[in-house]
C-alpha positions in Angstrom: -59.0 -38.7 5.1 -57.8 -35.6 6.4 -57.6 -32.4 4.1 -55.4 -29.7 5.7 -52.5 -27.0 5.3 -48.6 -28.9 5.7 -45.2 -26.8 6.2 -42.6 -27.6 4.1 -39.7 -28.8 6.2 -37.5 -29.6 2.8 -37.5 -29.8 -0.4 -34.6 -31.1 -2.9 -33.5 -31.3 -6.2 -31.8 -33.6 -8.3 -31.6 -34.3 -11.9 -30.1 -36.7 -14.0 -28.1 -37.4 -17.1 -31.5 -37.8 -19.3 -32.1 -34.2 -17.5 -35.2 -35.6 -16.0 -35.5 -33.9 -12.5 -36.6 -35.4 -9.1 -37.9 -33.6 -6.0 -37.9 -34.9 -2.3 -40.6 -33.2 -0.6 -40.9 -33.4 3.2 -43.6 -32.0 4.8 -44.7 -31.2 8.6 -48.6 -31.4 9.4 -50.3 -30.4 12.5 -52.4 -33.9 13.0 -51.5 -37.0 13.6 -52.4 -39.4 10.4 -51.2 -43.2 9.4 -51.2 -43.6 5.8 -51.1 -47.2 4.3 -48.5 -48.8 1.8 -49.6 -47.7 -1.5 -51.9 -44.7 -0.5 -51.3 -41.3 -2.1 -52.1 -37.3 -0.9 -53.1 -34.8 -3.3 -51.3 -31.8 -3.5 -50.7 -28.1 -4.2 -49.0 -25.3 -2.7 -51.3 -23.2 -0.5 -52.8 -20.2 -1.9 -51.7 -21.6 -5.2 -54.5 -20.6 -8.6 -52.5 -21.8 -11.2 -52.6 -25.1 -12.0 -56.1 -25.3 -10.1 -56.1 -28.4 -9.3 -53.6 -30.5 -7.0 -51.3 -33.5 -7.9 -51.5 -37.0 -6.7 -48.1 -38.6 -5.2 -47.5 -41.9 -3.9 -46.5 -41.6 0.3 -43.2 -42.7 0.4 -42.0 -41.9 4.3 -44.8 -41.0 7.2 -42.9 -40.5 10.8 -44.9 -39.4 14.2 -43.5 -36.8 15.7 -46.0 -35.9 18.7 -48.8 -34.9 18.0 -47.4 -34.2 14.5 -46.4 -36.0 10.9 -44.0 -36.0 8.9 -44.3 -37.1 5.4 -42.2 -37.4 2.3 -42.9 -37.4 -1.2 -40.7 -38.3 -4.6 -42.1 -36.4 -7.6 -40.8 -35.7 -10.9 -41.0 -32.4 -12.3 -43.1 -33.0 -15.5 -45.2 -29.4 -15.7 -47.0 -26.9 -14.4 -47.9 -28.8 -11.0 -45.1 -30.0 -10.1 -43.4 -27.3 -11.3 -45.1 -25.2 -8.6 -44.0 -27.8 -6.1 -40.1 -27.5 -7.1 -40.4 -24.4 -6.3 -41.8 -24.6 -2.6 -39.1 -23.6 0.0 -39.0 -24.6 3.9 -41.4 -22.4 5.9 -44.0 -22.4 2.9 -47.1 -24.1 3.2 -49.0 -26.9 1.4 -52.9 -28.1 0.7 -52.5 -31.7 1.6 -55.9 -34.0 1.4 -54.9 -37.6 2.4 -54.4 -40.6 2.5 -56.5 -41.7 -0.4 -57.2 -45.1 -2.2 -56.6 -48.5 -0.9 -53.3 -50.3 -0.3 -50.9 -53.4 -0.9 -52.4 -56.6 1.0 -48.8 -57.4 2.4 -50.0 -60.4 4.2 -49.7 -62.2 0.6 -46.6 -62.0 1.4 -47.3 -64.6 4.5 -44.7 -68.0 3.5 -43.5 -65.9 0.8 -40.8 -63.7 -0.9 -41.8 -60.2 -1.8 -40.7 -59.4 -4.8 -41.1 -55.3 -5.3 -40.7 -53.8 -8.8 -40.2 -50.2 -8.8 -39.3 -48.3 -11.9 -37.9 -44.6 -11.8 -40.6 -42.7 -9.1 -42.3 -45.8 -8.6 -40.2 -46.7 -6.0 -41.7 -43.8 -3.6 -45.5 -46.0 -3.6 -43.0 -49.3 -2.2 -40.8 -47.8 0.2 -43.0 -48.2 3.0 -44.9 -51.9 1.7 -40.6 -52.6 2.2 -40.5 -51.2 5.6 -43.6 -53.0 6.7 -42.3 -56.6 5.1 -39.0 -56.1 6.9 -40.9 -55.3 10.0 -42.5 -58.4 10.2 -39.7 -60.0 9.4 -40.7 -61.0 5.6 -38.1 -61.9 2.6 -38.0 -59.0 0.7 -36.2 -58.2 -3.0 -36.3 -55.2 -4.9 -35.9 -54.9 -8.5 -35.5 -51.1 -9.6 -35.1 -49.5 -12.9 -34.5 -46.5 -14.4 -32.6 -44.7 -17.4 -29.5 -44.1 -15.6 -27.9 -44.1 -11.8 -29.7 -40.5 -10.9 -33.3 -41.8 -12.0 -33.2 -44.7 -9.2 -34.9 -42.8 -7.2 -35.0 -43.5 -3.1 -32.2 -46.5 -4.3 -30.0 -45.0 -1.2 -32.7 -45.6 1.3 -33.6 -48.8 0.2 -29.9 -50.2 0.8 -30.2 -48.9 4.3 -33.5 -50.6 4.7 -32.5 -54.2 2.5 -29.6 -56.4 2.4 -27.2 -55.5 -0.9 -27.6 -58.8 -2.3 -31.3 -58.3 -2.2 -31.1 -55.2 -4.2 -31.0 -55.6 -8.2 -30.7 -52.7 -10.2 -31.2 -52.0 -14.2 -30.5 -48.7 -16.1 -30.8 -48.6 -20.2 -27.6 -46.7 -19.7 -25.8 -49.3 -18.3 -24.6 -46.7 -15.3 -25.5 -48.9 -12.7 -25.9 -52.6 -12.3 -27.2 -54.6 -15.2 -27.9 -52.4 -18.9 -30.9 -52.9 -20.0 -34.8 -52.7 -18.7 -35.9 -53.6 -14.8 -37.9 -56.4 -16.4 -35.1 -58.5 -17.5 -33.5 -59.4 -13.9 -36.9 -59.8 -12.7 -37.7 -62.6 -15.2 -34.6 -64.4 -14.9 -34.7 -64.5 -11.4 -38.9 -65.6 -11.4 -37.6 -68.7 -14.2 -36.0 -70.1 -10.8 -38.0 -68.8 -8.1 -41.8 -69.3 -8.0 -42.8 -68.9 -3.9 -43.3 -65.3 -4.6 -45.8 -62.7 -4.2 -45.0 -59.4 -7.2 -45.4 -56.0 -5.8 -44.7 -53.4 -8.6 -45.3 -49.4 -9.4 -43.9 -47.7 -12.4 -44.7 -47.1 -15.6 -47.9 -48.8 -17.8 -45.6 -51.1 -20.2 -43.0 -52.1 -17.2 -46.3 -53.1 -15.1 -47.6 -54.9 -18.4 -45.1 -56.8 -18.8 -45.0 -57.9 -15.6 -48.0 -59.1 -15.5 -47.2 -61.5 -18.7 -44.2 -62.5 -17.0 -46.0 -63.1 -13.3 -48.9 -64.6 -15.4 -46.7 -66.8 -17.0 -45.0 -67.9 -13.8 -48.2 -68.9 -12.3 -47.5 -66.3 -9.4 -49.4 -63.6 -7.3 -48.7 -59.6 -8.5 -50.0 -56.3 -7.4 -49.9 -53.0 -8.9 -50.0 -49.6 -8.0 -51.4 -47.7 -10.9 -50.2 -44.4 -11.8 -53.0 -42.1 -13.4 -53.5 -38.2 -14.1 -56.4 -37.4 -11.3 -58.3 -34.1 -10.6 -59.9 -34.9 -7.6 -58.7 -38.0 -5.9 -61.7 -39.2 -4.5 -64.2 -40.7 -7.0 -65.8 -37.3 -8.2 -64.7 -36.6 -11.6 -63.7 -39.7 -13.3 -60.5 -39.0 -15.0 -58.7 -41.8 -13.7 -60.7 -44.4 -14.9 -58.9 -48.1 -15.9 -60.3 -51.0 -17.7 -60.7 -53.7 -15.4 -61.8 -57.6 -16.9 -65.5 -58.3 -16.6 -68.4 -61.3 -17.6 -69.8 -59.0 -19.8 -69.8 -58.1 -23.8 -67.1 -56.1 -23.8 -64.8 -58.1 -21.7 -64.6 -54.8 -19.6 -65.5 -52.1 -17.8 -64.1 -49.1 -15.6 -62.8 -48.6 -12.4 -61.3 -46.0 -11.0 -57.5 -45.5 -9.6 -58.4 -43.1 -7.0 -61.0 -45.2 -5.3 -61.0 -48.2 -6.6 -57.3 -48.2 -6.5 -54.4 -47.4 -7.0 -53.6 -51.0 -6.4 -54.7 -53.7 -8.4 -54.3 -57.4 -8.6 -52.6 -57.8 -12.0 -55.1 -60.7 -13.0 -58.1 -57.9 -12.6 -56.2 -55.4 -15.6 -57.7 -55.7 -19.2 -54.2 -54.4 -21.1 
């Protein structure tokens, strides 16, 4: 874990129909660093008082350059912290502490095909647990949802990194591929294929029920949890997720940041 000052290097906006709006930040730092698939930064823009306190985002690119690194974030603009990041231009600079948390085991993958479920920003904590499969030469299949077209985000990088036919997409608009939730494809594909390991990251009630549907199926699923953090490494306890336990409750807490943010789905109390 390194915590130092980036350069922005880029920074660009999209939005979408459901005016939702997406930012690709890319940003230089001074030290060499390998961050794991599924690991995330915490960040701010330097000098930055308001919001206080940084924002955690999923790595989605790392590239050595040097004695350099280069890494790229997805975000969604949401409120006042990524607000201030929309707003960062290329020269400015960044507080970047990273990586943090733990990552996807891709060697379940090993004799299987990786399934990876991304729904709208999701798809920035899989990008690189699909360059890493594809690297080692691993089937891999990616099922990504969104709204509409503009909220499937990274989807152009993905085709250059994975076959077409290994690429199923789902909007509830019905603008691109299949109309209708991610979840759908996904379970009618897992009815006929079961030598599968899940790798998923969006939101709470995709993840949930694809953990019914992988539970189900009898097969292997990770998730990488998304939770509000302050601090990112274990301090103040605002990322806490209930986790199944032998005790009274059935439960008890562990925390995304440290913990996590990945998590077998058979370890998740919903």
């Amino acid at each position: 874990m390194i915590d130092t000052v980036a350069r922005v290097e880029s920074n660009e906006l999209s939005s979408s129909a459901s005016a939702r709006v997406y930012g690709l930040l890319r940003l230089r730092l001074d030290v060499r660093t390998a961050p794991r698939p599924g690991q995330f930064a915490m960040l701010k823009p330097n000098g930055c008082l308001e919001p206080l306190l940084r924002r955690a985002m999923a790595y989605y690119r790392c590239e050595q350059s040097g004695r350099q690194t280069l890494v790229d974030f997805i975000y969604q603009v949401l409120g006042r912290g990524t607000g201030a990041l929309a707003k960062l231009r290329p020269g400015e600079k960044v507080d970047i502490l990273g990586p943090l948390g733990n990552s996807f085991d891709a060697l379940e993958a090993d004799g299987r095909e990786a399934l990876l479920v991304a729904g709208g920003v999701g798809s920035a904590a899989l990008f690189m647990l699909a360059e890493e499969l594809r690297h080692n030469q691993r089937r891999v299949r990616l099922f990504i949802g969104g709204a509409g077209e503009r909220d499937l985000c990274g989807l152009e990088d993905f085709e250059v990194l994975l076959e077409r036919g290994n690429i199923v997409t789902a909007t509830i608009d019905g603008s691109h591929g299949a109309k209708g939730l991610v979840t759908l494809p996904f379970e009618e594909y897992l009815h006929k294929n079961r030598e599968v390991v899940v790798y998923a990251c969006g939101p709470d009630a995709m993840l949930h029920r694809i953990s019914q549907i992988a539970s189900t199926s009898g097969v292997p699923a990770q998730f990488s949890l998304e939770a509000p953090m302050a601090c990112g490494f274990g301090i103040c306890v605002g990322c806490a997720v209930a986790v199944k336990a032998d005790c009274a409750e059935g439960f008890v807490y562990k925390k995304v940041c440290t913990d996590g943010p990945v998590f077998r789905s058979e370890e998740l109390s919903w």
